[in-house]
TIVOLUM-220941 format. One record per residue (C-alpha): residue number from 1; residue in three letters; z, x, y. Coordinates in steps of 0.05 Angstrom, whole numbers. Layout:
BEGIN
REC     k     r       pz       px       py
REC   NUM   ala        Z        X        Y
...
***
This chain:
BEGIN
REC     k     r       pz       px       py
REC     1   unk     -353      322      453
REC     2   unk     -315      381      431
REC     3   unk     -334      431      380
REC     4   unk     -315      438      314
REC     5   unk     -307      383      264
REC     6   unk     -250      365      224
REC     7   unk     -266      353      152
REC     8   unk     -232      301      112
REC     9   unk     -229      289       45
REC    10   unk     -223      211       15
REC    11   unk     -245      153       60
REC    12   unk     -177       93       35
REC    13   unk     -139       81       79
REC    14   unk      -97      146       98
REC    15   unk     -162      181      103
REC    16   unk     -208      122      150
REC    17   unk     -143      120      191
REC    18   unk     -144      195      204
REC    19   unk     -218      201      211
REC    20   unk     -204      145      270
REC    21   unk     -150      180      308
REC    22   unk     -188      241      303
REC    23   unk     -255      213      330
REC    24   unk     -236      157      373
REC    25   unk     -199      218      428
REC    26   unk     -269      259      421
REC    27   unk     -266      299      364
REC    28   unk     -313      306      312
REC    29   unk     -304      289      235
REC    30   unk     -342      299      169
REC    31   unk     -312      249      121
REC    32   unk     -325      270       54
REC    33   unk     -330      206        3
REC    34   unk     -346      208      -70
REC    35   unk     -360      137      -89
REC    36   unk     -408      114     -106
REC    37   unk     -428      190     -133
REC    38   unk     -362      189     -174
REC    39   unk     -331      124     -190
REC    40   unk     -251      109     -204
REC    41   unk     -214       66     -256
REC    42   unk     -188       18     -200
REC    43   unk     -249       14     -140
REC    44   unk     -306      -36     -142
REC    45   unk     -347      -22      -90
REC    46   unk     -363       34      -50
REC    47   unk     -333       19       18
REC    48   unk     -274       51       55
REC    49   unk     -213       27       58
REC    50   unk     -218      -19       -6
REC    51   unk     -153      -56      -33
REC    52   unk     -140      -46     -103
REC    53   unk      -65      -70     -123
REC    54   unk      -62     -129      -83
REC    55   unk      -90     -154      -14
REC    56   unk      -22     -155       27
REC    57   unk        9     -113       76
REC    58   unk       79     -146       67
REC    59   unk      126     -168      122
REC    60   unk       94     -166      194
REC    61   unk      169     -181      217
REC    62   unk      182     -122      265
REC    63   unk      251     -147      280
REC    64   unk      282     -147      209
REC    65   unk      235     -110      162
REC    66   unk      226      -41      163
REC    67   unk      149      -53      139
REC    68   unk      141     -101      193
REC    69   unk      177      -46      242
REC    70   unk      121        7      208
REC    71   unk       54      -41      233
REC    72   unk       90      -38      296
REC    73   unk       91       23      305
REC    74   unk       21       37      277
REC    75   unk       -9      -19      326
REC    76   unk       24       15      382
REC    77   unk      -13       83      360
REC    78   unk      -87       37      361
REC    79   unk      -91       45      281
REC    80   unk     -152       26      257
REC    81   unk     -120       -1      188
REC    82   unk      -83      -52      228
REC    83   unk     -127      -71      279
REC    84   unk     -173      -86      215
REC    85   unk     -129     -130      185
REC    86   unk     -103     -169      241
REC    87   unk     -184     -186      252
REC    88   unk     -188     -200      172
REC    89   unk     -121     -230      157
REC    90   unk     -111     -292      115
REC    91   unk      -43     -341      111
REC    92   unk       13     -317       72
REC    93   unk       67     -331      105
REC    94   unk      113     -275      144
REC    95   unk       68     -228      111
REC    96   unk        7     -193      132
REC    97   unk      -46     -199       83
REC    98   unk     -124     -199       87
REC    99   unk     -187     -213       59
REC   100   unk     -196     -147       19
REC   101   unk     -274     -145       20
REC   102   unk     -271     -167       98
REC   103   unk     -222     -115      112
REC   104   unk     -265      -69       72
REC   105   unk     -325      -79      104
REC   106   unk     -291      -81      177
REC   107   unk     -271       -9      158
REC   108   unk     -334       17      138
REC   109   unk     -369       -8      201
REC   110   unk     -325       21      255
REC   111   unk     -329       87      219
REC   112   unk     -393       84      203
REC   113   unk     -427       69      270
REC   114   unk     -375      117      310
REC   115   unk     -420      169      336
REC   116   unk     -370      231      322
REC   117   unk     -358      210      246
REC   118   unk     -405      239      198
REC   119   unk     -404      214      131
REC   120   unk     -412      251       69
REC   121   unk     -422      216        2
REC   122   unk     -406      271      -44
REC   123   unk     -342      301     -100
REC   124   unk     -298      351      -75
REC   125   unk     -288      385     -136
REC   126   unk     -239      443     -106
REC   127   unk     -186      460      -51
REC   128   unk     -229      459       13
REC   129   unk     -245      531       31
REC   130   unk     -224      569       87
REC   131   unk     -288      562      123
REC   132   unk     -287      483      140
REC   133   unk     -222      499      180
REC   134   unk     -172      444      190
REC   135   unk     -185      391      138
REC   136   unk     -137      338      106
REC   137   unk     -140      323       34
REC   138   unk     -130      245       34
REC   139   unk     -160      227      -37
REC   140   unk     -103      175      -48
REC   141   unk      -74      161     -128
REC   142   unk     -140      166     -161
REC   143   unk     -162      241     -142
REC   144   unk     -215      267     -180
REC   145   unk     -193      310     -241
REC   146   unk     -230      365     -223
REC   147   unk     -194      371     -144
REC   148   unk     -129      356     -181
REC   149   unk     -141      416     -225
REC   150   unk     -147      464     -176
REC   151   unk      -88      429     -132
REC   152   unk      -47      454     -191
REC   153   unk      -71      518     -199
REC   154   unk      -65      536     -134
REC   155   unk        8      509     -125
REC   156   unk       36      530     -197
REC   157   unk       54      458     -198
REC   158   unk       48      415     -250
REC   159   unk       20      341     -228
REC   160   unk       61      287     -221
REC   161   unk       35      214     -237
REC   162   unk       59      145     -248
REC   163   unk       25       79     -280
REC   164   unk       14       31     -220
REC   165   unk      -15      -36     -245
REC   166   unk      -57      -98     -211
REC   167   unk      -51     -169     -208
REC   168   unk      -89     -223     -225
REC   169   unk     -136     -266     -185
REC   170   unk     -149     -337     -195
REC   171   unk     -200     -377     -170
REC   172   unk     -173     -445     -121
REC   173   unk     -209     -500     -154
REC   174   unk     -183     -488     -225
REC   175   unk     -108     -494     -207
REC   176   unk      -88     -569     -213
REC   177   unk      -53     -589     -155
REC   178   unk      -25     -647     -194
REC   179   unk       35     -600     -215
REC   180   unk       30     -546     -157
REC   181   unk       38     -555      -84
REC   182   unk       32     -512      -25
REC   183   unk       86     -487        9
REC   184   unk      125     -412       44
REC   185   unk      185     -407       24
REC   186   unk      243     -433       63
REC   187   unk      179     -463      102
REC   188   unk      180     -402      146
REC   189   unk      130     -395      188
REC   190   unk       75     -337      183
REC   191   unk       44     -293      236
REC   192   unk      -14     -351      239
REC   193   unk       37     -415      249
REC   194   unk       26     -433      173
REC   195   unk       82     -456      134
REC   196   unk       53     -468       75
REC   197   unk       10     -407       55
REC   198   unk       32     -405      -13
REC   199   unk        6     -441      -82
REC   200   unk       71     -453     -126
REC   201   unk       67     -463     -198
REC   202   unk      140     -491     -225
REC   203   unk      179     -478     -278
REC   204   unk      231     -513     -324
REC   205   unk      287     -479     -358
REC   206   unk      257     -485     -418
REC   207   unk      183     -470     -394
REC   208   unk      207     -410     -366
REC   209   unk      238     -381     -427
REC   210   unk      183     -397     -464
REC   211   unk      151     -355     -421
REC   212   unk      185     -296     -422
REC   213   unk      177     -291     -496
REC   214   unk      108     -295     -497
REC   215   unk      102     -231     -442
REC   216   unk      147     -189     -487
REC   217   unk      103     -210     -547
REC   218   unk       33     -206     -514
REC   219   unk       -6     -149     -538
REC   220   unk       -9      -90     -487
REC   221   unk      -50      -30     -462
REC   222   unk      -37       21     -512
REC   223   unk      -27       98     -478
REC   224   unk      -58      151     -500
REC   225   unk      -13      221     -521
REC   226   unk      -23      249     -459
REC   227   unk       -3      189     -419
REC   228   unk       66      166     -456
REC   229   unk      100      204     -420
REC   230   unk       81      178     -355
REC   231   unk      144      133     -310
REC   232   unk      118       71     -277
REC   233   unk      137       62     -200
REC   234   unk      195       14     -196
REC   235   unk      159      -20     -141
REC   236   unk      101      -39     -177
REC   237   unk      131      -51     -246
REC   238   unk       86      -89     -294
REC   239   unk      105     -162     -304
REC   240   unk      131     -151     -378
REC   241   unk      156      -97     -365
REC   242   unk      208     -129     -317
REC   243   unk      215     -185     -380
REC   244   unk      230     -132     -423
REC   245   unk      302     -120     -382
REC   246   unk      330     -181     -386
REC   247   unk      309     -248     -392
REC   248   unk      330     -273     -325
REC   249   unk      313     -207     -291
REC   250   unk      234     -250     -272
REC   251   unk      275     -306     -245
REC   252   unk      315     -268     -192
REC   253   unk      258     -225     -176
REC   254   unk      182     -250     -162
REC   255   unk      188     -322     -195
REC   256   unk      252     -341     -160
REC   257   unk      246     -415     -138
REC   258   unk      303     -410      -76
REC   259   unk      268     -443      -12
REC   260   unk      214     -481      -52
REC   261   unk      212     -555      -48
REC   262   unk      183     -585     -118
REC   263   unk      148     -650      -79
REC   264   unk      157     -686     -156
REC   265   unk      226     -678     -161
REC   266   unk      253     -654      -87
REC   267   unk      291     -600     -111
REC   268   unk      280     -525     -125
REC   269   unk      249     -511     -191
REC   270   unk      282     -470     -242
REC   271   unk      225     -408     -234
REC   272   unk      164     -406     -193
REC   273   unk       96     -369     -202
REC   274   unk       62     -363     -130
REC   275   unk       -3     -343     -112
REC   276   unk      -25     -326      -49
REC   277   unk      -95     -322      -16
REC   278   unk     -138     -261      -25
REC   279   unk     -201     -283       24
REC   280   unk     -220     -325       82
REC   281   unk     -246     -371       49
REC   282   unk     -186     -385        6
REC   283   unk     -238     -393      -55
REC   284   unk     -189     -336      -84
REC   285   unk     -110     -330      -91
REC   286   unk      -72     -267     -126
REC   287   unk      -16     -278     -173
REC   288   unk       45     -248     -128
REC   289   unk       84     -200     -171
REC   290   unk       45     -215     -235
REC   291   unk       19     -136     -237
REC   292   unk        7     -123     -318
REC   293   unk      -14      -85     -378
REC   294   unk      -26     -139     -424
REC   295   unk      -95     -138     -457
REC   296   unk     -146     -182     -418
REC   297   unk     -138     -242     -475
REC   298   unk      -66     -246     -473
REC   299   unk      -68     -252     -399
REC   300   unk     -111     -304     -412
REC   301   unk      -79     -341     -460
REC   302   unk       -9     -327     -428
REC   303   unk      -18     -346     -357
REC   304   unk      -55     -404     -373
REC   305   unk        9     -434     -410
REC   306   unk       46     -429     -333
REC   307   unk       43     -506     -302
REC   308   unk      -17     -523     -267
REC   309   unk      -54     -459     -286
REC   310   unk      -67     -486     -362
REC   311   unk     -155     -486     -342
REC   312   unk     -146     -424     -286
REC   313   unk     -206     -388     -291
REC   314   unk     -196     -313     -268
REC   315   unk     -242     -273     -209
REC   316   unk     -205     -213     -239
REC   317   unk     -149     -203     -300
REC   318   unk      -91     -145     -284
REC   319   unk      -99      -84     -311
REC   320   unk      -68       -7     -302
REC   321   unk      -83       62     -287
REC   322   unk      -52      126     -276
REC   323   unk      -32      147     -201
REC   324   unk      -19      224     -184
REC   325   unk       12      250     -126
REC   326   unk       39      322     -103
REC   327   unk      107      347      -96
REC   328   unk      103      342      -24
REC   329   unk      180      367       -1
REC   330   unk      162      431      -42
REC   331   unk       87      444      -28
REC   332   unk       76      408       50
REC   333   unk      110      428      104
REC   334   unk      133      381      170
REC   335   unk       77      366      195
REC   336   unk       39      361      128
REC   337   unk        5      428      120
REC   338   unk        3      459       45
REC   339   unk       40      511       48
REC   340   unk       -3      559       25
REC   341   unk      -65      541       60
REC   342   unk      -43      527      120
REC   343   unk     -112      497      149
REC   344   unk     -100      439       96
REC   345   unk      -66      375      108
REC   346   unk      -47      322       55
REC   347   unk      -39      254       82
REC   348   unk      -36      182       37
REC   349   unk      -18      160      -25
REC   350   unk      -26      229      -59
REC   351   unk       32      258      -14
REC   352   unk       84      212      -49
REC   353   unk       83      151       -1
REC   354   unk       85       78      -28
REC   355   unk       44       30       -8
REC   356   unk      -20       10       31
REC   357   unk       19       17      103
REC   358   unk       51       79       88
REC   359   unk        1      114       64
REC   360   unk      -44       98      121
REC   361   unk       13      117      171
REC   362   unk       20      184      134
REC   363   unk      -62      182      154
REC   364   unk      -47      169      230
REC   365   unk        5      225      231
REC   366   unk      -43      272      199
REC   367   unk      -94      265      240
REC   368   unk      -61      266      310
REC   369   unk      -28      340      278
REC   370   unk      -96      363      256
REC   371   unk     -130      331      330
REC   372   unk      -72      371      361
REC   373   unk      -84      426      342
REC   374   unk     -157      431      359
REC   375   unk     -150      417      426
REC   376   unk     -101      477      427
REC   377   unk      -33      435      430
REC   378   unk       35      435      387
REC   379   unk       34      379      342
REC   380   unk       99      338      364
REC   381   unk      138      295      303
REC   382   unk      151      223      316
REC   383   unk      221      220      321
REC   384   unk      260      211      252
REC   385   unk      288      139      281
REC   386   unk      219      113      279
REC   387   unk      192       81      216
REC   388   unk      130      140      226
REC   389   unk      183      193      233
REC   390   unk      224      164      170
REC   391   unk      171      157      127
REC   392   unk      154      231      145
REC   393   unk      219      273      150
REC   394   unk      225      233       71
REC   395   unk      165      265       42
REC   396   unk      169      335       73
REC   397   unk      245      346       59
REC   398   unk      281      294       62
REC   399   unk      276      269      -10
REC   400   unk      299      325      -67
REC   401   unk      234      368     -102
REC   402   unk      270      357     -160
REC   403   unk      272      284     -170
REC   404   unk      220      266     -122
REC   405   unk      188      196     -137
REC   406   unk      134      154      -92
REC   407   unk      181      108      -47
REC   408   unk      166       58        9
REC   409   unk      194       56       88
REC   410   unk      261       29       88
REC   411   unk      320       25      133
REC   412   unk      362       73       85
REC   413   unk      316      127      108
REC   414   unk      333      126      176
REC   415   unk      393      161      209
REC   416   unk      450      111      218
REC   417   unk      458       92      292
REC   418   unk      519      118      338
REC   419   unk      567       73      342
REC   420   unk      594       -2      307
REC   421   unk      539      -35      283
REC   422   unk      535     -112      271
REC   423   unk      534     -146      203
REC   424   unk      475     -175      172
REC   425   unk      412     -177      202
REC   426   unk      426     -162      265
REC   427   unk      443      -97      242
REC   428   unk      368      -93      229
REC   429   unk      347     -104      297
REC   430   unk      394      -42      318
REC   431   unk      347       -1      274
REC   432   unk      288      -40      303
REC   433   unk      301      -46      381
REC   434   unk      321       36      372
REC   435   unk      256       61      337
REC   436   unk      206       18      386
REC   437   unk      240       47      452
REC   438   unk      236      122      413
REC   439   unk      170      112      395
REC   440   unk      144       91      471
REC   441   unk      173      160      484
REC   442   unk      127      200      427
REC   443   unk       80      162      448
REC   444   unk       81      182      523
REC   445   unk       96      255      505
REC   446   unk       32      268      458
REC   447   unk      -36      274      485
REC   448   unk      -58      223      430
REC   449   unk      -16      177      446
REC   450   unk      -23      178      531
***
């Protein structure tokens, strides 16, 4: 055991992943945590790691996807986060998604019981001071006011935020399975040989419309002053929200019926509501795409008018609250240091990543830097044609200060390839086949990764 423990702020995802790459090579952590001391508008419980939004990792196709390239990679680097959720995962499909309490509790336990992680269940209610040396801030969307007070005073930067918003969960035994049936779309197979993962509520033309009027008319979650200013994230937009741009905007977007086989009438349905399973014991399945802002009795009385939902009895109605993140290309520097305290890391959500994977990727890299460095080494960037290097190079320069916005890995933000490149997906698995033989290399050349 080495001397000198790195501190880390925020136990999600970005920070359990760091406090594991840290620890797991034989270096010791103190992993500050302020639930239950100081709850959040989102969290439940008080363990690590804990889902919020939704209980899927998206596409686990490393092939085509550039999400599925990203758990890859993060496999290949022993993450934590994903060895978690390939032991907790439920069927959905060609997506990776997991029983959020399962997962949860699979996280606190290996953390817990590792005997170089202490844990510390207290608010950090400033900037970490010079004295705890290296320590990475990883306190996610929903950091405490009081550390994203002095965060701004010490930048001269005003916070950024958005409105991210959660989904429904119904409970199995109150859909009627009279009108819905279960089925993936285009019946393609998931990463556990199901091809029907998915519950699928249809939709007539006229149903549908129907529909969308009632979203634009349901009563919402009013803001106050200070919050009306606040964008949403375009990845996470609330469900009438989308309704308000157009009227067939839902149906080419999360309720498109295209590869779903209505067993009543053998042909796609006009729209489609599917839900997809939120714990192993399928007792629980989350309305895909349906996050909102409607008031908890229009979401009631709403949803229940979609077929085969009309006595759904919710485990949890959607809801909304305000994410902040930093400025990172104009406070963090490559390998995530602020700046202006250079024995502080930011890693996660807060840094301007999207989603779950990302922001425990942006964990992994933080740690192996900070773990670097203690053990007296250069910290080495993954190489910008990985989905880790992406990801990274976007946040800390890449993307413009000025209009910079949360966004999730994708292939437009790695460099183009040398050369003519194929059409359709196969150019893809140029991006793909490139980034896992780069990575092998980072891997080899780091002393976390040999």
């Amino acid at each position: 055991m080495m001397s000198g423990a790195i501190h880390i702020v925020g136990a999600g995802l970005a920070g359990s992943e760091a406090a594991w790459q840290i620890a797991s090579a034989g270096v010791p952590v103190i992993l500050h945590e302020m639930r239950p001391v100081r709850p959040t508008e989102a969290h439940k419980g008080e363990g690590f790691a804990e889902l919020v939004c939704s209980n899927s990792f998206r596409s686990d196709d490393k092939d085509y996807n550039a999400v599925g390239l990203l758990h890859e990679e993060m496999r290949q680097a022993r993450s934590l986060i994903l060895a978690a959720a390939d032991r907790q995962k439920v069927p959905a499909g060609s997506a990776l998604a997991v029983d959020r309490d399962a997962f949860s509790d699979d996280v606190t336990k290996v953390l817990t019981e590792h005997p170089l992680i202490e844990i510390r269940r207290e608010e950090v209610t400033g900037l970490p001071p010079a004295e705890w040396g290296a320590t990475i801030i990883a306190t996610g969307p929903l950091t405490a006011p009081s550390l994203t007070e002095s965060i701004k005073v010490e930048t001269g930067e005003q916070s950024l935020a958005f409105f991210d918003a959660i989904a429904p969960i119904v409970y199995r035994d109150s859909i009627d399975f009279s009108i819905c049936w279960m089925q993936s779309r285009y019946d393609k197979e998931g990463p556990g040989g199901g091809i029907a993962d998915y519950i699928n509520c249809p939709m007539d033309r006229e149903q549908y419309h129907a529909f969308i009027e009632a979203l634009t008319a349901g009563e919402k979650t009013e803001f106050k002053d200070w919050e009306k200013d606040t964008p949403y994230f375009e990845g996470c937009l609330p469900i009438e929200v989308m309704a308000a741009r157009g009227p067939m905007t839902l149906r080419f977007g999360p309720m498109k019926g295209v590869g779903l086989d209505d067993p009543r009438t053998g042909r796609w349905p006009f729209a489609v509501v599917q839900l997809r399973q939120d714990n192993a014991l399928a007792t629980l399945y989350n309305m895909v795409g349906f996050q909102t802002k409607l008031k908890h009795a229009a979401q009631v009385e709403i949803f229940r008018t979609i077929p085969g939902l009309e006595k759904a009895e919710f485990a949890r109605l959607g809801g909304i609250h305000r994410n902040t993140f930093i400025n990172s290309p104009r406070l963090l520097d490559r390998n995530l240091r602020l700046k202006s305290h250079l024995h502080i890391r930011f890693a996660g959500q807060v840094t301007g990543c999207e989603g779950y994977v990302e922001s425990a990727a942006i964990g992994l890299l933080a740690g192996r830097f900070a773990l670097a460095e203690r053990i007296g080494l250069e910290p080495v960037l993954p190489p910008v044609t990985t989905a880790m290097g992406a990801l990274l190079a976007h946040i800390t320069g890449g993307a413009a200060a000025e209009s910079f916005q949360p966004m999730n890995v994708n292939f437009g933000l790695f460099p183009t390839p040398v050369g003519k490149l194929p059409k359709g997906r196969d150019r893809k698995r140029v991006y793909t086949m490139r980034a896992l033989a780069d990575l092998a290399g980072w891997l080899e050349s780091t002393s976390a990764g040999s």
